[in-house]
C-alpha positions in Angstrom: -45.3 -205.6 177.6 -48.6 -204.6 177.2 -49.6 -200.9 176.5 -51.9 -199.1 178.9 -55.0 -198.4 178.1 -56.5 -195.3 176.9 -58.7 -192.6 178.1 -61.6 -194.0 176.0 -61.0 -198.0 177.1 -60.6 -197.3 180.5 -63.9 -195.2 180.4 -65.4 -199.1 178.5 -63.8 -201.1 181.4 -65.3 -198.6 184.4 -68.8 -199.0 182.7 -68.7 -202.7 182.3 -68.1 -202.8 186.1 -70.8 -200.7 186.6 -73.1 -203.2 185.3 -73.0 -202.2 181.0 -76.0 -199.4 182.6 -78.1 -198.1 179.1 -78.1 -194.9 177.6 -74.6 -194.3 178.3 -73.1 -194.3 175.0 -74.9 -192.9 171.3 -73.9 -196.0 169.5 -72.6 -199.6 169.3 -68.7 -198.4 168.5 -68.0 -199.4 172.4 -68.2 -203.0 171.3 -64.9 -202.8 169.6 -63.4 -201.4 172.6 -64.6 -204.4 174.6 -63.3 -206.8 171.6 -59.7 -205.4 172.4 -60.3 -205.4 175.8 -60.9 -209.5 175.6 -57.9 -209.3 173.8 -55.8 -208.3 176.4 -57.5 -210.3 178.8 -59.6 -207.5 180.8 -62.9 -209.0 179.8 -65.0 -211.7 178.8 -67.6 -210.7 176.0 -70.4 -213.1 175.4 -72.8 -213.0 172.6 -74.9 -216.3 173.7 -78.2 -216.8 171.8 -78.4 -213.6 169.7 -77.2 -211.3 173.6 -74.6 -209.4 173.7 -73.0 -208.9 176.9 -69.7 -208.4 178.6 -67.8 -209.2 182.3 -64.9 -208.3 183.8 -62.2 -210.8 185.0 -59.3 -210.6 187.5 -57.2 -208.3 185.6 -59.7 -206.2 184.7 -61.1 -205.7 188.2 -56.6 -205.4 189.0 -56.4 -203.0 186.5 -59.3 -200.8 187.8 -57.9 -200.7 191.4 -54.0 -200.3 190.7 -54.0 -198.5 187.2 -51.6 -201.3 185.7 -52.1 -204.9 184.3 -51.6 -207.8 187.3 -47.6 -209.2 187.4 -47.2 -212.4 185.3 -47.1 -215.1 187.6 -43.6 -217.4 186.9 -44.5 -220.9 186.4 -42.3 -223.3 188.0 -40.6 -225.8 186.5 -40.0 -229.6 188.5 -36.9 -231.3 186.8 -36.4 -234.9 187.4 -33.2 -235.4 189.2 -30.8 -238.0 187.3 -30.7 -241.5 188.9 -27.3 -243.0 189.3 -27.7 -246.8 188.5 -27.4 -249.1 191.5 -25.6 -251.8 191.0 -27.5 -255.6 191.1 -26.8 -257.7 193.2 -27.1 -261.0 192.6 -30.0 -262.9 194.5 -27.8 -266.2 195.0 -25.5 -264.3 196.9 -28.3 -262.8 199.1 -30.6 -265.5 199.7 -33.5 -263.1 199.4 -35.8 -262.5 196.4 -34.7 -259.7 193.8 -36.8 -256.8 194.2 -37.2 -253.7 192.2 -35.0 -250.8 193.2 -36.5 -248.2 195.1 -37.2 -245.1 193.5 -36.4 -241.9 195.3 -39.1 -239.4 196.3 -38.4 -236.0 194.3 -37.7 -233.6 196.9 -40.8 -230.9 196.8 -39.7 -227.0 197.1 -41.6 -225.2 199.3 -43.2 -222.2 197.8 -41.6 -219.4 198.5 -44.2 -217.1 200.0 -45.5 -213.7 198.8 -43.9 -210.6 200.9 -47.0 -208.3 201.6 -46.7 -205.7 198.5 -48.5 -202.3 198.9 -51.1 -201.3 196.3 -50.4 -198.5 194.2 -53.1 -196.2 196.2 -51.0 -196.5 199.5 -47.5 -195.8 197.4 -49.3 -192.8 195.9 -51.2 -191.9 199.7 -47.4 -192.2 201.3 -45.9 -190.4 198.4 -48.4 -187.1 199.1 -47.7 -187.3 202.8 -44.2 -187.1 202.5 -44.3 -184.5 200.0 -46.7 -182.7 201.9 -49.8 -182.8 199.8 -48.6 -182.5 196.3 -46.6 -184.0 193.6 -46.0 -183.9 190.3 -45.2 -186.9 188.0 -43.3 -185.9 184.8 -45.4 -186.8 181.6 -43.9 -189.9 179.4 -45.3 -191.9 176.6 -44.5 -195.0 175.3 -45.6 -198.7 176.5 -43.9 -198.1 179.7 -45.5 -195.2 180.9 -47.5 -195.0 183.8 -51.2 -193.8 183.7 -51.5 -191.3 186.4 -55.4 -190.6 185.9 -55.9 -194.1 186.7 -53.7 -194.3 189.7 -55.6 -191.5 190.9 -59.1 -192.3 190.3 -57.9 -196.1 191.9 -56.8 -194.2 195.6 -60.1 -192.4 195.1 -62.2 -196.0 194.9 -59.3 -197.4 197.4 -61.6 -196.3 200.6 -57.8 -194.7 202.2 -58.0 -191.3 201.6 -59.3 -189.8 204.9 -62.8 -188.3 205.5 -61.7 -184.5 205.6 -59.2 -184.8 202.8 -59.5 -184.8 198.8 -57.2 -186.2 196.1 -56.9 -183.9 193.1 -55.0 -184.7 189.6 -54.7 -182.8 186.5 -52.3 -181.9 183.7 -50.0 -178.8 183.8 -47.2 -177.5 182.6 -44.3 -179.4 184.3 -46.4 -183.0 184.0 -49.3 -184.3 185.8 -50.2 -182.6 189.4 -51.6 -184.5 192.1 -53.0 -183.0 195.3 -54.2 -184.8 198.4 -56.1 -181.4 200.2 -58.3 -180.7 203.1 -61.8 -180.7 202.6 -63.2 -177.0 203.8 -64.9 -176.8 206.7 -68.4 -175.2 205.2 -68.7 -178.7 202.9 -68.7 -180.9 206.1 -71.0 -178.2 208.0 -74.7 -179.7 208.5 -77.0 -177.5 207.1 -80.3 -176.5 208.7 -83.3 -176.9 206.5 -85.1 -174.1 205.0 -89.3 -174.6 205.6 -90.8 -173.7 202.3 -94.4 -172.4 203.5 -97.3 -174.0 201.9 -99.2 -170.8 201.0 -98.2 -167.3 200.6 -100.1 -165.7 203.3 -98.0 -162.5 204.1 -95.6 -162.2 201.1 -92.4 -160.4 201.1 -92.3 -157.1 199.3 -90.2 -158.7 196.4 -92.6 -161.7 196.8 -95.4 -159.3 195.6 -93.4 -157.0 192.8 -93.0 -160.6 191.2 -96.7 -161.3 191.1 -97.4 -158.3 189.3 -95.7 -159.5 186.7 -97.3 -160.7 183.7 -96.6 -163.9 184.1 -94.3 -163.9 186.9 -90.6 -164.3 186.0 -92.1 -165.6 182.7 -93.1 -169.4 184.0 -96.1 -170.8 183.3 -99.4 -171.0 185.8 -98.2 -174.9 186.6 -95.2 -173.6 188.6 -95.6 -170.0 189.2 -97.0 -170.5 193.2 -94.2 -172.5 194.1 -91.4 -170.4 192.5 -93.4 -167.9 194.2 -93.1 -169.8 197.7 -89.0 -170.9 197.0 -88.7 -167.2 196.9 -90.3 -166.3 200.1 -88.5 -169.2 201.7 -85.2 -167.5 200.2 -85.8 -164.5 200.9 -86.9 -165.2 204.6 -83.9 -167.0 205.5 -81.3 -164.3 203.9 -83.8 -161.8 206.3 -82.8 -163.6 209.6 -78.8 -164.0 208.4 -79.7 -159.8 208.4 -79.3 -159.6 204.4 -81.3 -157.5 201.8 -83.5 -158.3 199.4 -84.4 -156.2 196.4 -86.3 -156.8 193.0 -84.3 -157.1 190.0 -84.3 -155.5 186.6 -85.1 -158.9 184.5 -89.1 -159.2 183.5 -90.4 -162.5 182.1 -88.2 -165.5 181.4 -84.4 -164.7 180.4 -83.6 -165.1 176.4 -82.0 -168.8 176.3 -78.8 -167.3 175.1 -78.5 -165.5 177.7 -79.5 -167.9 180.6 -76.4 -167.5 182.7 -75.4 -163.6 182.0 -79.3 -161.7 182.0 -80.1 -159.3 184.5 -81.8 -161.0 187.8 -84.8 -161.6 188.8 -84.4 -160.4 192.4 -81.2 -160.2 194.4 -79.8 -160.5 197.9 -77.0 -158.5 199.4 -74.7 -159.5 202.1 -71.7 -157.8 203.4 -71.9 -155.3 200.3 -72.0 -158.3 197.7 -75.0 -158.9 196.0 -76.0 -161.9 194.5 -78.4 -162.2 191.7 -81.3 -164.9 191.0 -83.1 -166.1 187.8 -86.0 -168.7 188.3 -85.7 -170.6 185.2 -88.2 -173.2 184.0 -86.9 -176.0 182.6 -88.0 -177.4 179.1 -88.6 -181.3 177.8 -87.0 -182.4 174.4 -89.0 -184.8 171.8 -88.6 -185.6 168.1 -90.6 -183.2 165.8 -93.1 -184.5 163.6 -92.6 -182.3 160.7 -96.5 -181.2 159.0 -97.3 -181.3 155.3 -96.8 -176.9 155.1 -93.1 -177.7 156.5 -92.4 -180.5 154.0 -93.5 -178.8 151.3 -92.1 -175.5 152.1 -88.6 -176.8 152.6 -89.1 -178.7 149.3 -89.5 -175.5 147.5 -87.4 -173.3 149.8 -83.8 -174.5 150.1 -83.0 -172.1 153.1 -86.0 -173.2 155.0 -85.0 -175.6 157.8 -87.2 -177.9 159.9 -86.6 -177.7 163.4 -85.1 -181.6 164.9 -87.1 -180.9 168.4 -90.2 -179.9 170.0 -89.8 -177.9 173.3 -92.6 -178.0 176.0 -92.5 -176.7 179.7 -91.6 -178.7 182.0 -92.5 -178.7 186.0 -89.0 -178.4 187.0 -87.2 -175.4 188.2 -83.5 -174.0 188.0 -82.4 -171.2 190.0 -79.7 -169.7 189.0 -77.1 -167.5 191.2 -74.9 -164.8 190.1 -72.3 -162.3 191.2 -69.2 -163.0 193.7 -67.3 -165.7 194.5 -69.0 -169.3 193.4 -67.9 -172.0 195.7 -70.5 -174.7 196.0 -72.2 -174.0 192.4 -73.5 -171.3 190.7 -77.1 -173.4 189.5 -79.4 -175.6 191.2 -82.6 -177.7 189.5 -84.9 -180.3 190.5 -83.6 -184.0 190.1 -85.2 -187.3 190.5 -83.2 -187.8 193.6 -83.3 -184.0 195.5 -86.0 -181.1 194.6 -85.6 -177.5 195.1 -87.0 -177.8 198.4 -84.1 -179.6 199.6 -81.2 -177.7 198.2 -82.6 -174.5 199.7 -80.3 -174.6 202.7 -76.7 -175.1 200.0 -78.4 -171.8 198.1 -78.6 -169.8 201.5 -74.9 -171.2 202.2 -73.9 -170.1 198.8 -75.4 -166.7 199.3 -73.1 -166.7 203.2 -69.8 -167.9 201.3 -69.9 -165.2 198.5 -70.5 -162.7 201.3 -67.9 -163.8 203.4 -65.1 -163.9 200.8 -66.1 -160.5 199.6 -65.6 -159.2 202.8 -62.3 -160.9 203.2 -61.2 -159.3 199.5 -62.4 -156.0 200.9 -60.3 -156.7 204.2 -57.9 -157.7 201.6 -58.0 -154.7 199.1 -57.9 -152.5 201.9 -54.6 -153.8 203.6 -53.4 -153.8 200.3 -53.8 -150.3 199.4 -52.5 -149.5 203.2 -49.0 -151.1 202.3 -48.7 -149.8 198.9 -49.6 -146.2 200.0 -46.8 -147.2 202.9 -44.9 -147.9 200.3 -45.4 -144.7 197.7 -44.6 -143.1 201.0 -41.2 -144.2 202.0 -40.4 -143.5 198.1 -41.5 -139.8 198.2 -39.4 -139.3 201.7 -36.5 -141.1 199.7 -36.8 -139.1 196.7 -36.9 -136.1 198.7 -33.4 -136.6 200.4 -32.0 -138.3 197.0 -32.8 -134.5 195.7 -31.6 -132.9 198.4 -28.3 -134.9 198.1 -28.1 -134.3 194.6 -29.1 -130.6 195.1 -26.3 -130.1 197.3 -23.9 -131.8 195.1 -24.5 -129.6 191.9 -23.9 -126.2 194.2 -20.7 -127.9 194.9 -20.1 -128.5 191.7 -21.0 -124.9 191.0 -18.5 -123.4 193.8 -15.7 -125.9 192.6 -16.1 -124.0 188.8 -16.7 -120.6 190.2 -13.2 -121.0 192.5 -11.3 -122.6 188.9 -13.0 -119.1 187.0 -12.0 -117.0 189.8 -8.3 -117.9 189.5 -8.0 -117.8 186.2 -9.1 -114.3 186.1 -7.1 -113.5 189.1 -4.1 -114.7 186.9 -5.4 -112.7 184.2 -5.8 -109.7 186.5 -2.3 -109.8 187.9 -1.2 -109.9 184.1 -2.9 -106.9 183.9 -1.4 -104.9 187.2 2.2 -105.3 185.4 1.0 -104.1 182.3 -0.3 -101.0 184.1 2.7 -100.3 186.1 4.4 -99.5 182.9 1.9 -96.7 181.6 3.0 -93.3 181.9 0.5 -91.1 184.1 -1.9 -89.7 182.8 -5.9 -90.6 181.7 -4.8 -93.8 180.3 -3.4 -95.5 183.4 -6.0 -93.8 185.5 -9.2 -95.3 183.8 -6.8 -98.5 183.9 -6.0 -98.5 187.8 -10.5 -97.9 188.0 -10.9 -100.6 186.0 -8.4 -103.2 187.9 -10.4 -102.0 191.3 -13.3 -103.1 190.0 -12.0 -106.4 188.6 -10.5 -106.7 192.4 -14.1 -106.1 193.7 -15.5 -108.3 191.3 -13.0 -111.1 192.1 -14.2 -110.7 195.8 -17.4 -112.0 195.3 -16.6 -114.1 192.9 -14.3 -116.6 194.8 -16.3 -118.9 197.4 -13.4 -119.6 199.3 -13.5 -115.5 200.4 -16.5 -117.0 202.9 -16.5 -119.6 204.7 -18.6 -122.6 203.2 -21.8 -123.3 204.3 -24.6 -126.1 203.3 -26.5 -124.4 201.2 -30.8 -124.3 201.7 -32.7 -126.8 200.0 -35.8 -125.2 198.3 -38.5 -127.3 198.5 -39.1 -129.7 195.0 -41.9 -129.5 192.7 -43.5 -132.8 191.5 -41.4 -132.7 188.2 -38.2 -132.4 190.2 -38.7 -135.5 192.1 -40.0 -137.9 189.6 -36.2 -139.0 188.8 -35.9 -140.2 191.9 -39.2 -141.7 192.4 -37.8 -145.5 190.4 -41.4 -145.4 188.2 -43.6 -144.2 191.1 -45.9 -141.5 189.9 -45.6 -137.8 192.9 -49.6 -137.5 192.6 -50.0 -140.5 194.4 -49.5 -144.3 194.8 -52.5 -144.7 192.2 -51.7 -142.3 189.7 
């Protein structure tokens, strides 16, 4: 059986059927992957006079869709039944000219014809819908093993997986995860373009704090009015959503390092989340031409180092968005297929998502600290009555060993009483007969069961007497 192919060869075999575009890979090693692709029958490489080139065949274009190599087809084999001799007859007998025996016709099998077999996209579609969205395929190796990426990327090229819906696979822990989930609704909304003006006639306070700058945000004279007038047309539409604008604490172009983290140039704020912007200018790459002074320094100097590339400004822009929740992107840059201009309208959706799910958080925080104050709550009125309970039991405790001391003194006492019946009279038995009524007296109160028993009154706890109770719940409060 042959093995399946891996992530490398199948990324050969999706860029052959692409058309072999250029550019696409740093050197000619991808050659040997078609060579072993021939080999197993996916391609057909041709190198007619001096040209490379390469073409897929049926089980390559099979592979691509289903993820697995076409079934062999079983040849079939006709045998010849064995003719049983006929016996001659004689033609004197007959009368009519010998002839030569007949030959029977070989009876012809009908082909037996192919059930309709379901591609591996609609097994895997069914599979999720039964499931209810998501699977997970355990994760072998070996020849036999199944290549889930490709079954996955094949239902995506399949054209069945419905409009609103989108199919998800990745490694995790238990094997490979597939997910077949709803599209959200604010990637299917139809967004309303954003006008860019063509001149800056009455410029937004931010607008104008950025032309003082020396240069503004740091780009160059080519592109500073229209970074200028993608701000306005920012800025404008965040003004009618009812949002706020503010300048920001960057001035002049962000260090490279620290294109995705520096401080913004201006931000907006909506629903308490602000967002912050960076205008970035993009830069063009070419090959330095080293001078004679670099040649000869890094002859003489061993640390000296000649840069590889030249960078030059470009007249492309990147705008870069910061802070919150990202859910579309977090950067967006001219193209040879969409400008700025065009992906205004995803930037002010952006800036009305991350608002949105920091208000839900804040709904969310909220309700959240409501049930565990709730919570810390029912624990202190808990902890009160487990103290109160276990208040009460110690004073019984207390009565129980003050009843068990009482007796044994009264024991002790009546010990006593015949001891002093025996004096003579005189001082002697008269301090004795004083002290006995005081032990009497102090007998009295002494023994609880001389009152009748009562609950006794719970004094109110201190902080430290109800933190046993508490089960790790701090008595300042359900943050402390």
């Amino acid at each position: 059986m042959k093995q399946q192919l891996n992530e490398r060869q199948l990324s050969v075999l999706q860029w052959v059927e692409q058309g072999c575009l250029d550019g696409v890979w740093e050197t000619s090693s991808y050659k040997i992957s078609c060579q072993a692709l021939q080999n197993r029958g996916l391609l057909k490489v041709s190198k007619r006079q001096g040209q490379w080139s390469a073409t897929l065949t049926s089980a390559g274009r099979h592979y691509l869709q289903h993820g697995n190599y076409p079934p062999a087809q079983p040849q079939a084999r006709l045998t010849t039944p064995v003719q049983k001799p006929t016996p001659a007859v004689p033609a004197e007998s007959t009368g009519i000219a010998a002839a030569e025996p007949a030959v029977p016709a070989v009876p012809r099998k009908t082909p037996q014809a192919w059930q309709t077999r379901k591609t591996v996209a609609e097994q895997l579609l069914e599979e999720l819908a039964e499931a209810g969205g998501r699977i997970i395929k355990n994760s072998t190796r070996g020849p036999n093993a199944v290549n889930w990426p490709a079954r996955v990327s094949a239902a995506r090229r399949s054209g069945r997986i419905p409009k609103t819906k989108e199919l998800y696979g990745g490694w995790c822990r238990e094997g490979y995860e597939i997910r077949l989930m709803d599209i959200p609704a604010w990637r299917l909304a139809v967004l309303e373009p954003i006008p860019v003006p063509a001149r800056l006639t009455q410029p937004h306070a931010v607008v104008r704090a950025l032309q003082s700058q020396s240069p503004p945000m740091g780009l160059t004279k080519a592109v500073q009015a229209r970074a200028l007038r993608l701000v306005q047309a920012l800025i404008t539409a965040a003004q009618r959503r009812g949002h706020s604008s503010k300048i920001g604490a960057t001035r002049g172009a962000p260090l490279p390092h620290r294109r995705r983290s520096a401080p913004s140039h201006f931000t907006i704020t909506t629903k308490g989340q602000e967002c912050g912007f960076l205008i970035i200018q993009e830069q063009d790459r070419s090959e330095h031409t080293p001078t004679e002074k670099e040649l000869a320094e890094a002859k003489k100097y061993s640390w000296v180092k000649i840069p590889r590339f030249d960078y030059t400004p470009a007249d492309r822009l990147r705008i870069t968005v910061s802070g919150g929740q990202p859910h579309r992107a977090s950067e967006w840059a001219d193209t040879t297929d969409r400008t700025l201009e065009d992906q205004l309208a995803e930037i002010a959706q952006e800036v009305d998502l991350r608002g949105e799910a920091a208000e839900r958080k804040r709904l969310a925080d909220l309700e959240a600290a409501k049930q565990k104050r709730l919570r810390w709550e029912a624990a202190i009125q808990q902890a009160r009555a487990e103290h109160a309970e276990a208040y009460r039991v110690k004073h019984f405790e207390a009565q129980e060993e003050a009843w068990r001391r009482a007796t044994r003194l009264a024991e002790y006492l009546s010990a006593v009483r015949l001891q002093v019946g025996a004096l003579p009279t005189g001082q002697v038995k008269a301090e004795t007969e004083a002290w006995t009524a005081w032990a009497d007296a102090h007998l009295e109160r002494l023994n609880p069961l001389n009152a009748p028993p009562r609950l006794p009154k719970v004094p109110e706890p201190r902080a430290e007497d109800l933190k046993p109770f508490l089960h790790g719940w701090s008595p300042y409060g359900p943050n402390s």
